[in-house]
C-alpha positions in Angstrom: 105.0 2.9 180.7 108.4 1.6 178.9 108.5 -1.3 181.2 104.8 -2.2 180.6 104.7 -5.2 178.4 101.6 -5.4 176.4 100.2 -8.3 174.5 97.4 -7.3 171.5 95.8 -10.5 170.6 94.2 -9.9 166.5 96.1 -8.5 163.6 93.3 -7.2 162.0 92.8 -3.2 162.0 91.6 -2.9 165.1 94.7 -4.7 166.8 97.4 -3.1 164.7 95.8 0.5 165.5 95.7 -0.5 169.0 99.1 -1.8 169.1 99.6 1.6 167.4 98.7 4.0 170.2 99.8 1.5 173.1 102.9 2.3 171.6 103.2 6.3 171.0 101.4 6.1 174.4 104.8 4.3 175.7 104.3 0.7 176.6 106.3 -2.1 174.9 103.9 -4.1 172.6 104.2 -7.4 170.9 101.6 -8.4 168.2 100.0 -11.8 168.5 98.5 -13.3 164.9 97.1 -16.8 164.3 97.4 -16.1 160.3 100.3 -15.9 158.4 99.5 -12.6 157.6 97.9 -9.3 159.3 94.4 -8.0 157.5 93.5 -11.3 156.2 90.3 -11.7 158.1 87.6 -9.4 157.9 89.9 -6.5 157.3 90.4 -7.9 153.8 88.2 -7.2 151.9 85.4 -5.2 154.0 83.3 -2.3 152.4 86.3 -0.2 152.2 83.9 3.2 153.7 84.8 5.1 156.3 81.7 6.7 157.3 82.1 9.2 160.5 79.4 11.0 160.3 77.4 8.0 158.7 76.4 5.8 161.5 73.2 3.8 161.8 73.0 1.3 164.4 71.3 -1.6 162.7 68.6 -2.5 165.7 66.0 0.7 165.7 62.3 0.8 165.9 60.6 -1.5 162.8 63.8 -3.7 162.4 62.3 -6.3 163.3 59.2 -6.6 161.1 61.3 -5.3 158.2 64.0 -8.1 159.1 61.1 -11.1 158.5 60.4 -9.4 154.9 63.8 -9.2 154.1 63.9 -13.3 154.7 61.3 -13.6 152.0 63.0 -11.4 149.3 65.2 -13.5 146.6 68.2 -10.9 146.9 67.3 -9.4 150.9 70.2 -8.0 152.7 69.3 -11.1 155.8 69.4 -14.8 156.0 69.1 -16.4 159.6 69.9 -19.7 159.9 68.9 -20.8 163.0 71.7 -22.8 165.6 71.2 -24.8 168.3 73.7 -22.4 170.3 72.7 -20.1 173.3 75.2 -17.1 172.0 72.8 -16.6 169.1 69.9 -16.6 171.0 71.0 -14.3 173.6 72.7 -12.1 171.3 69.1 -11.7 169.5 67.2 -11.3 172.8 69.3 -8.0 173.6 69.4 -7.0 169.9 65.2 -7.2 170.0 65.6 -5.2 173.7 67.7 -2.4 171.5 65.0 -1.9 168.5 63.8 1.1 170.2 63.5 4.6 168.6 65.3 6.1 171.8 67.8 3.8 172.0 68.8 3.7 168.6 68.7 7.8 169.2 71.3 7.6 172.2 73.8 5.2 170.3 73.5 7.3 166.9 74.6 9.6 169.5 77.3 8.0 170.9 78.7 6.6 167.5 78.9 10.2 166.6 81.3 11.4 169.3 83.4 8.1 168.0 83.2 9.1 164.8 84.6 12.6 165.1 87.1 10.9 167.4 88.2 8.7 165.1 88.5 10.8 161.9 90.7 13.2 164.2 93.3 9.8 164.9 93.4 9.0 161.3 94.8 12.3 160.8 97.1 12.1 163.8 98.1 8.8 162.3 98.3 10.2 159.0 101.3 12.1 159.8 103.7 8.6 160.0 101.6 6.8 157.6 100.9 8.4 154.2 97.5 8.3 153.1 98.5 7.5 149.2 99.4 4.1 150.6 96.1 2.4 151.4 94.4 4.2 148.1 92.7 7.1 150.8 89.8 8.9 149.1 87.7 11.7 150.8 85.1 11.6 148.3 81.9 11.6 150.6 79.0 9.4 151.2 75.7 9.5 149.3 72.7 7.9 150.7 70.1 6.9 147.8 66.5 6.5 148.7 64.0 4.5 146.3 60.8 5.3 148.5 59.6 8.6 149.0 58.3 7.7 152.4 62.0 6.6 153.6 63.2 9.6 151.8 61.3 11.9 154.3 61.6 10.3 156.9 65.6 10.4 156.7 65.3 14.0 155.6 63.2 15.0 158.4 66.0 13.8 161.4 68.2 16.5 162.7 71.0 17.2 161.1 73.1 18.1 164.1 76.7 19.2 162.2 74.4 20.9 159.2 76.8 19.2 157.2 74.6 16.9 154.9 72.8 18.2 151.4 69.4 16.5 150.7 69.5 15.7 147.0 66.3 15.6 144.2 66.3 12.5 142.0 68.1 14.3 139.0 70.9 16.7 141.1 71.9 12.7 142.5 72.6 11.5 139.1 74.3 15.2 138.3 76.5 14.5 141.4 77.2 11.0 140.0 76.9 10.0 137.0 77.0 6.1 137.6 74.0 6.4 139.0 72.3 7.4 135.6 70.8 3.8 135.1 69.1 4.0 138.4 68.4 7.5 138.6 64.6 7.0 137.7 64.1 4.4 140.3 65.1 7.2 142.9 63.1 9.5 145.5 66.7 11.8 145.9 69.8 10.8 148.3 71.3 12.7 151.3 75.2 13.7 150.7 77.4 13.6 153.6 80.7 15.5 152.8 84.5 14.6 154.4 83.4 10.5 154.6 86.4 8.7 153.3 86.9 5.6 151.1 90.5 3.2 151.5 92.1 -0.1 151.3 91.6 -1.7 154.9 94.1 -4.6 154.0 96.6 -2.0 152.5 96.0 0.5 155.5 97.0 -3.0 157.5 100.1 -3.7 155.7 101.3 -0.4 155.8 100.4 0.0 159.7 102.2 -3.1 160.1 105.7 -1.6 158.6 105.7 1.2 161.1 104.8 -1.0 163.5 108.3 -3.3 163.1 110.0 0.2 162.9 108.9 1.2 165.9 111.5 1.4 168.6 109.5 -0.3 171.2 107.6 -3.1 169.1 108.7 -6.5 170.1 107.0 -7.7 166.6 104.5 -10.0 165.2 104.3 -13.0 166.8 102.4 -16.3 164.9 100.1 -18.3 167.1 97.4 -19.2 167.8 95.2 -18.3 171.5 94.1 -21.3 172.8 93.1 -20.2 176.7 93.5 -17.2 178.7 95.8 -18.0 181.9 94.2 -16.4 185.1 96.0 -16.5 188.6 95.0 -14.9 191.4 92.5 -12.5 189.7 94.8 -11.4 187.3 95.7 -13.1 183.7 99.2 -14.4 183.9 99.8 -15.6 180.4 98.7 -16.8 177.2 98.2 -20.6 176.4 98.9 -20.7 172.4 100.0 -23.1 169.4 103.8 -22.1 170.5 103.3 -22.3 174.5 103.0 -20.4 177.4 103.3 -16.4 176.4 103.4 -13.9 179.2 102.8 -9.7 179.8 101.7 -7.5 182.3 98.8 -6.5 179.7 96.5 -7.8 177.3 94.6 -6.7 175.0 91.6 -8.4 173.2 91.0 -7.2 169.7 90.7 -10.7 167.6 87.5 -9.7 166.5 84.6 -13.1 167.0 87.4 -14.9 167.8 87.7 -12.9 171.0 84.8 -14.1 172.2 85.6 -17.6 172.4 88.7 -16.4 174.5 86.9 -13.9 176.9 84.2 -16.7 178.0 87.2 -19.9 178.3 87.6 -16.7 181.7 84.5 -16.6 182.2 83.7 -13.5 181.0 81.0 -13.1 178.3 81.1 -10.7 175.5 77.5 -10.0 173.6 78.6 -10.6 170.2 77.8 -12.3 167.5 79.7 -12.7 164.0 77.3 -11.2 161.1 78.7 -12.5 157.6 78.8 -9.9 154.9 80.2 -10.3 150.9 81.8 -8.6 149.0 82.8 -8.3 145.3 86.0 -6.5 143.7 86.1 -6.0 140.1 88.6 -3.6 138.1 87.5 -0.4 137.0 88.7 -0.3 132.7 88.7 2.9 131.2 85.3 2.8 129.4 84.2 1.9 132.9 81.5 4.5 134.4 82.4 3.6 138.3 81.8 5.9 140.9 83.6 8.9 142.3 81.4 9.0 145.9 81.1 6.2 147.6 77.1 5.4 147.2 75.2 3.1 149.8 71.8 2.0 148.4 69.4 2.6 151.4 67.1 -0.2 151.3 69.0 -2.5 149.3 71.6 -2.6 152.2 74.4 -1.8 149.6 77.5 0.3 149.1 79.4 0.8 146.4 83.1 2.5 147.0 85.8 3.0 144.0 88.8 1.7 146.2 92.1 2.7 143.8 91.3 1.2 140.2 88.6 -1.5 141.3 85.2 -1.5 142.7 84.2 -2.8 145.5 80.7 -4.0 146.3 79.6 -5.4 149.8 76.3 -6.1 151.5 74.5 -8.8 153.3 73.9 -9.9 156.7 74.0 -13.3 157.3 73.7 -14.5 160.8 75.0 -18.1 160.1 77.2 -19.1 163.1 81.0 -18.6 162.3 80.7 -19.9 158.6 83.1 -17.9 156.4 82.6 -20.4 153.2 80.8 -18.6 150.2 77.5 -19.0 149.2 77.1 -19.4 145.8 73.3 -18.0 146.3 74.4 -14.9 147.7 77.5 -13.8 145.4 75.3 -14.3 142.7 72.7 -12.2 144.1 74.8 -9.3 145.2 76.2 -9.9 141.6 72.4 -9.0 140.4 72.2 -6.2 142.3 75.3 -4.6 141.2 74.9 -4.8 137.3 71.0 -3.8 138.3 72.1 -0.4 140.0 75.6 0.3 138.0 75.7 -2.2 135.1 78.6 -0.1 133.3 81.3 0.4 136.5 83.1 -2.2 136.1 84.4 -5.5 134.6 81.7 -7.9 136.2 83.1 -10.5 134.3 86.7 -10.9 136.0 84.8 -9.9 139.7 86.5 -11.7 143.0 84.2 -12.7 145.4 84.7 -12.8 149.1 82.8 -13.2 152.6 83.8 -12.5 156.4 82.6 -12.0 159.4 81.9 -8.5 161.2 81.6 -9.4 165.4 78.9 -7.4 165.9 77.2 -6.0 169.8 73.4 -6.3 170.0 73.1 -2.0 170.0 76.1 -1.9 166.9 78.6 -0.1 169.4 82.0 -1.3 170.0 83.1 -2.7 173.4 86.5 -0.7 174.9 88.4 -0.8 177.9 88.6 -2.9 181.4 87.2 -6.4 182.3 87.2 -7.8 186.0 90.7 -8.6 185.5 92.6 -5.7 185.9 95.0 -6.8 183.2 92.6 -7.7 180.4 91.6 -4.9 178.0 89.2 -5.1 175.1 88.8 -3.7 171.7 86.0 -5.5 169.8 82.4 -5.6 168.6 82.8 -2.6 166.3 81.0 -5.0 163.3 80.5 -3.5 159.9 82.1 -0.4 161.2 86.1 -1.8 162.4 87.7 0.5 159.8 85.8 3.5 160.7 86.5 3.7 164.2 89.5 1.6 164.4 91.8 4.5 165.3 89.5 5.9 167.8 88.6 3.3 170.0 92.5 2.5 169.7 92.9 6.3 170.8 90.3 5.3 173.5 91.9 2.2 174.7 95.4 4.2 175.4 93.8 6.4 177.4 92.0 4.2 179.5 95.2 2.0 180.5 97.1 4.6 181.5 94.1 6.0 183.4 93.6 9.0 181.7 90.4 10.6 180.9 88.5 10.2 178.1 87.5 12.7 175.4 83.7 11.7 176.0 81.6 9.7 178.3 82.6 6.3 177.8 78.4 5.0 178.8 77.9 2.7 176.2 80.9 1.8 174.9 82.1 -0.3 178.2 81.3 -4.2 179.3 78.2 -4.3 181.2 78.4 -5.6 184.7 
């Protein structure tokens, strides 16, 4: 592989970790960025979780009746906006095909094996690249419930690791105590042990410097992808802001903006870019923040101490590629924050921020081979591109140099 020349398009998490294993897997690797900097997308500032054992494929059985509530609801984790473009309307025609109860079962599944996969990377990874610099915290995951009825519901699916505890209303507040003001609004919580909590733009920077030290890394290269070159069935080169770039491989990991790319070679990827917020706010030492990182079930929002701030994201808006922040929405998400924790942080000196999480209609990430035998891919992991970054990077290595795969890979391929 040392002559292999590989091209990873996106230096976001998901194209650093790639460009990662490409290279301990022993092809020469060269970085291509359209930003000035890597992480500065939607690996900024994301949710900050890492949730392996966590995972809950947004379409299931229900979605879709709770989905047209949510529109009416002042603060509801969805807006739609509808566009007169064909990619939205064909990415919610398979999403509605995947709100089944047994296919939300078999990707759970799937997400799983990922999961495990990709907590076993980070700790590979770990080795060059100490946790302490991205602010790592394995603090677990608590779930809180409001209505009894979802309570049971969640309490009564399998618990297939045995590793979760199913909480009462008070023993959640005893576990954390920044829940106190919320505590009597709560039917209990479900605690899921070893989930992880870090800096996804720090964990980018930090990638990035033993990336350039790498021996094989042919660096970070600033441009921006205008066309994919194809000749005779293969891809020949790259048409970008500084010309005509050339590999033997590339790899597509630009999150949405890989879409775009894929279908200029006719070759169409079924995702679609769902736009979350977030708010950071520093933690003062009066401050009651959190230790766990807490997602509120049917608000649609988490809550992850992320070094000395908090960090608060939510909201799905499926609004085209529109990155600009809605006044509407940061105010709302600011409601709901001082509702749930009013004393975690210094609201009053919060940053806001918004991105955009390239999402597949069944919530799994797309890995490995197009029709051209040169053209990889590593996208569509949306809310989740932290959380399995290093495994579908571990995946990706695998595949290229034909080797087998840990797991079946049904699920997590293109389509024909």
């Amino acid at each position: 592989m040392s002559n292999q020349r590989v091209l990873v398009i996106g230096g976001g998490v998901v194209g650093l970790a790639s460009a990662w294993w490409l290279l301990e897997a022993g092809y020469r690797v060269t970085l291509l960025e359209r930003a000035e900097a890597v992480g500065t997308a939607s690996s900024y500032r994301n949710g900050g979780q890492l949730s392996y054992r966590y995972v809950s494929p947004l379409a299931d059985a229900g979605v879709p009746m709770k989905a047209l509530r949510w529109l009416f609801q002042q603060d509801g984790p969805l807006r739609f906006r509808p566009e007169a473009d064909l990619r939205q309307w064909r990415w919610l025609a398979r999403f509605l095909a995947n709100c089944t109860g047994e296919q939300n079962r078999r990707t759970t599944a799937k997400l799983l094996e990922l999961g495990e996969l990709s907590r076993n990377a980070m700790a590979q990874l770990a080795l060059s690249l100490p946790l302490s610099e991205f602010a790592w915290r394995e603090s677990g995951k608590l779930v809180v419930y409001r209505s009894r009825a979802v309570f049971d519901a969640a309490v009564s699916r399998p618990d297939a690791e045995g590793g979760r505890r199913v909480l009462s209303a008070a023993e959640t507040v005893a576990m954390e105590p920044a829940l106190a003001e919320l505590g009597p609004e709560l039917a209990g919580a479900i605690h899921n042990g070893g989930e992880a909590v870090a800096d996804c733009h720090a964990f980018c920077l930090a990638l990035e410097r033993r990336l350039r030290a790498h021996p094989r890394f042919g660096g970070v290269l600033r441009a921006e992808v205008r066309h994919l070159l194809a000749r005779h069935g293969r891809i020949s080169a790259l048409h970008t802001s500084e010309g005509a770039i050339g590999a033997d491989h590339f790899v597509l990991a630009a999150g949405i903006q890989s879409r775009t790319l894929a279908a200029g070679a006719g070759i169409y990827l079924p995702m679609y870019p769902l736009k979350g917020y977030s708010l950071t706010a520093p933690i003062r030492a009066q401050d009651r923040a959190p230790e766990i990182s807490v997602t509120d079930f049917e608000r649609k929002v988490l809550y992850a101490r992320i070094g000395d701030k908090l960090r608060v994201a939510a909201m799905v808006d499926m609004v085209g590629e529109d990155i600009s922040l809605d006044p509407e929405r940061i105010e709302g998400l600011m409601r709901l924050a001082r509702a749930a924790m009013p004393s975690a942080a210094d609201y009053g000196r919060v940053e806001a921020w918004a991105g955009l999480r390239p999402a597949t209609p069944n919530s799994a990430p797309i890995i490995g081979a197009t029709r051209y035998p040169n053209l990889w891919l590593n996208v569509g992991h949306g809310p989740l591109g932290f959380t399995f970054a290093c495994g579908t990077a571990a995946l990706l290595a695998d595949l290229m140099r034909g080797k087998s795969t840990p797991f079946a890979m049904d699920g997590l391929t293109l389509a024909a």
